[in-house]
N, C-alpha and C positions, 0 to 999 in steps of 0.2 A: 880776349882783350881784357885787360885790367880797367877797372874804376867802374863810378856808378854815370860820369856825363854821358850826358847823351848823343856829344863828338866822336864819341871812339867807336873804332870798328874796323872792316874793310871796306877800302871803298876802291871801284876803279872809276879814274876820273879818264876823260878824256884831252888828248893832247891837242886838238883843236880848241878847246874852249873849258878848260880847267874847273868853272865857275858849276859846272853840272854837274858834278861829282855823284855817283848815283852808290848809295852803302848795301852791302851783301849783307842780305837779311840770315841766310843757312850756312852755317857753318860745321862743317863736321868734324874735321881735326884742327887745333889749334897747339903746335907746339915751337919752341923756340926757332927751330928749323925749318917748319912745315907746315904749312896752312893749307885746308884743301876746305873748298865751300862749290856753291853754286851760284855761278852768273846771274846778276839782277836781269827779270825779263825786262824791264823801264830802259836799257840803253838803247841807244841811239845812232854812237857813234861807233867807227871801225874801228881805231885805234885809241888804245887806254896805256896806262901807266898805272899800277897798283899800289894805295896809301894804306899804311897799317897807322892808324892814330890809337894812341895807345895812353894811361896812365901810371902803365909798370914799371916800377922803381929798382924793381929786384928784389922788394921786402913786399912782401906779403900785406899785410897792416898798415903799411906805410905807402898810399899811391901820391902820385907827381901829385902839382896841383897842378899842374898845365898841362894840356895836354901834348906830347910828345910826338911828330909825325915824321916817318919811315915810307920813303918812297922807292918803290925799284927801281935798279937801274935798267931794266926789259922793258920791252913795251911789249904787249898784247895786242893781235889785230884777229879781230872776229871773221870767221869765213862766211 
């Protein structure tokens, strides 16, 4: 994830209740295509939706000032 706030990241929020959004602390690959990390142990719910909040502009040196958010369109449901 780009920038220095302390918003950005991944997060899976849940589809029940939005408002809990829990951030993946591990992240192992991060590329335009492909993020691969580890499920926060703190969830809760079955069903998530995955938010990439992000401050990448595309330049390097130059991030958003806002922060940016990229939702999936999948949902995830935990077994």
């Amino acid at each position: 994830m780009a920038g220095d706030d302390p918003g950005i990241g991944v997060f899976f929020v849940p589809i029940e209740d939005p408002t809990k959004a829990v951030k993946a602390t591990r992240i192992a690959k991060n590329l335009p295509s492909e993020i691969i990390g580890i499920v926060p142990p703190t969830i809760e719910y079955l069903v998530y939706r995955i938010e990439i909040r992000t401050q990448f502009s595309g330049m390097v040196d130059k991030p958003l000032k806002i922060i940016k958010v990229i939702t999936s369109d999948f949902m995830i449901e935990l077994a």
